[in-house]
Phi, psi and omega in degrees: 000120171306158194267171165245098177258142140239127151254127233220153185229086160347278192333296184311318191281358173246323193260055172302125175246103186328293158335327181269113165326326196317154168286149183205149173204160167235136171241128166270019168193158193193103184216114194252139175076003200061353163268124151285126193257144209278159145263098191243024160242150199235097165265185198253129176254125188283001164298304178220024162061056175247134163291137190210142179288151203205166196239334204188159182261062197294150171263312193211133158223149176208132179203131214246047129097337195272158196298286182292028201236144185305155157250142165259135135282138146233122141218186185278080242222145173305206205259306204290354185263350181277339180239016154271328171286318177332278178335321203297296179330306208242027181257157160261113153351125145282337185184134176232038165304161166219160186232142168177185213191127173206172182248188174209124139271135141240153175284129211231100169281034167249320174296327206084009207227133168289147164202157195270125190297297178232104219218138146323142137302324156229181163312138160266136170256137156218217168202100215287161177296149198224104199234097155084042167062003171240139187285142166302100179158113203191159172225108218246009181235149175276001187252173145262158186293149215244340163238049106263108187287326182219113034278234180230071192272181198199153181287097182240165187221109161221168177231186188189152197239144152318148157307182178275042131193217197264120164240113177307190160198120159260161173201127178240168187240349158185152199305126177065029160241064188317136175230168152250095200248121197263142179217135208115147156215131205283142182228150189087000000 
């Protein structure tokens, strides 16, 4: 089954340049554990260059496409949602669902146009992954990233496996050529 890469240009997405082609992705909900990470960043959408609050910034996102298979994460998160997940870190977790939601744009130089590559159809329920007695869910740097000077964000990282049941996913291959793909399997 083909994968779903995104690769997303941090930079582009706090620093918008119109001018520019770059991948860009936002994740616009994020709710791990029942704490909720605020959307306290204001990015750019490169369809029509309207600003919208965000929880986050992707660097990666991957998902290699099968009904049961993890989504990866990287991206980029404030100072006050970095230090919600620390608490998250060092609390022992009751529960480790996650909810969240992001866009991907790419750029299509036949249309001429960003269009969204890889997008939830609604919030995806999951559960993070659990390896070695530690849950994918990590803030894996002591800096903030450096080529965002401002505001100031930081690195997180998580993975997730689906719930027990069917979650669309679109994913297009150049502007208005859409699949619809599913993650998850409804189980009962």
């Amino acid at each position: 089954m083909p994968a779903s890469n995104a690769e997303c240009d941090v930079k582009q997405a706090f620093d918008y340049e119109k001018d520019q082609q770059k991948s860009v992705g936002h994740i616009t909900k994020l709710i791990i554990g029942g704490s909720e990470l605020a959307a306290d960043l204001e990015l750019t959408k490169p369809t029509d260059f309207t600003k919208h609050k965000v929880v986050g910034a992707v660097q990666k996102l991957t998902w290699d496409g099968g009904h049961a298979s993890k989504i990866s994460c990287e991206c980029y998160i404030s100072t006050p949602n970095k230090q919600k997940v620390a608490e998250l870190l060092h609390k022992k977790l009751q529960k480790t669902d996650v909810i969240f939601n992001f866009i991907v744009w790419e750029y299509d130089s036949v249309a001429t146009a960003f269009y969204e590559s890889f997008v939830p159809v609604s919030d995806l329920k999951g559960l993070l992954i659990r390896e070695d007695k530690h849950l994918k869910l990590e803030l894996p740097e002591t800096t903030p990233f450096s080529d965002v000077p401002s505001p100031e964000v930081w690195k997180l990282l998580f993975e997730v496996r689906p719930q027990n049941l069917t979650q669309d996913i679109t994913l297009a291959t150049a502007h208005q050529k859409n699949i619809v793909k599913t993650w998850g399997v409804a189980v009962g």
